[in-house]
Structure formats: C-alpha cells, structure tokens
C-alpha positions in Angstrom: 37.7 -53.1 33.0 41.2 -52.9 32.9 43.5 -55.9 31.6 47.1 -56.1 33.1 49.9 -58.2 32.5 50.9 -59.5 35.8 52.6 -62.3 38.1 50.6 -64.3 40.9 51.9 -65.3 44.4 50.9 -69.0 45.1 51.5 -70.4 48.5 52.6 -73.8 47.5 51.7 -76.9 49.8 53.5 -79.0 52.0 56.7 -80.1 50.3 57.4 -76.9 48.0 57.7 -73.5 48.8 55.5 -70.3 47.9 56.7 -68.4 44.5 55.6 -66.1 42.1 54.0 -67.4 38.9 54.2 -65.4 35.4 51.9 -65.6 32.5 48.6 -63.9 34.2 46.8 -61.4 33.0 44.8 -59.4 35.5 41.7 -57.1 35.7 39.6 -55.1 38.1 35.9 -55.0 38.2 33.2 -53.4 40.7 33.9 -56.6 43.1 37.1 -56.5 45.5 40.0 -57.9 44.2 41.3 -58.5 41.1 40.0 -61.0 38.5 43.2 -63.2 37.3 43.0 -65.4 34.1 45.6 -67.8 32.5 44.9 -70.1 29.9 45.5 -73.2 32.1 43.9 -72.7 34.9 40.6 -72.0 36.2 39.9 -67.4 36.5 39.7 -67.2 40.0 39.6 -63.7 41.9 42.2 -62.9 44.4 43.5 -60.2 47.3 45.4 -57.7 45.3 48.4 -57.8 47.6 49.0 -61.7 45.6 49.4 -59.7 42.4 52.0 -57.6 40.8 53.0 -55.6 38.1 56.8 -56.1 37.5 58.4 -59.1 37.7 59.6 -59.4 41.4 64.0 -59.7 42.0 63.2 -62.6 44.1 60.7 -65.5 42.7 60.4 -67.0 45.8 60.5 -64.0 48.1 56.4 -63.9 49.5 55.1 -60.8 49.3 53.8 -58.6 52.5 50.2 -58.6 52.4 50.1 -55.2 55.0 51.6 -52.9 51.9 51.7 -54.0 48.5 51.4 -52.0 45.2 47.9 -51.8 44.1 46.3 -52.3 41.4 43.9 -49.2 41.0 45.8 -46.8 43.0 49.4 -47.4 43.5 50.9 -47.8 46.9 48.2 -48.4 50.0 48.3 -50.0 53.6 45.5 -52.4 54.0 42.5 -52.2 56.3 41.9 -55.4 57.3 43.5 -55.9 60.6 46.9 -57.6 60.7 45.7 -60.8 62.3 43.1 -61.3 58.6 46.0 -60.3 56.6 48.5 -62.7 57.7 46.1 -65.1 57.3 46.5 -64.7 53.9 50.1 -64.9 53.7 50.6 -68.3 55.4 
C-alpha cells in the first residue's frame, strides 16, 4: 500500500460550490479506488478521478471525471460509460 499526499474534489451542496480540498493523504489497496484519510473526517474510499497529486491552478475548477491522472498508472481514459461518469461529477 502506497501513501500519497494529495487534494480531494468535493461537490459541495446547494448554496456553495464544488472545490478542491488539501490535507489528504491517499492510498491504493486491492479494492477500486483509492482509500483517502484526513484527521477530521471520517476515511472514506473514492473514484480516483476526485483525487490528485499536485495542487490544481484552479481550486474551484471540477475536475473531468472521463481523463484524470491516475493514481497507479499515470494518465488513463475511464471505462465506465460517459453517462456513469458524469454521474459522478454532478
């Protein structure tokens, strides 16, 4: 298991808009997904197109859930079909 410092995209709700959050630290396992941990909040595990490596330009800029930079093997497409994946990004 690998252990990554990273930042995390939340959505955000109905009067604040989606950003990315610093101060994760993130790590694969056997399981899809990556396991993210932060010492106030619950570890949850999440799609790694929420999670990146560098801090992004643009905090508030949401990131594209068809190509994102993975975790485990650098750039990659997705394979779930587009309608699933943007599921995930609203």
């Amino acid at each position: 298991m690998r252990k990554e410092r990273c930042w995390v995209w939340f959505k955000g709700g109905l009067s604040e808009e989606g950003h990315w959050m610093s101060g994760w630290v993130a790590s694969t396992t056997e399981q899809p997904g990556l396991l993210i941990e932060h010492p106030g909040y619950v570890s949850c595990r999440v799609p790694e197109w929420r999670v990146v490596l560098k801090e992004p330009k643009d905090l508030n800029l949401s990131p594209s859930p068809l190509l994102s930079k993975s975790f485990t093997t650098g750039w990659r497409t997705t394979s779930a079909p587009i309608a699933t994946a943007l599921r995930f990004a609203r």
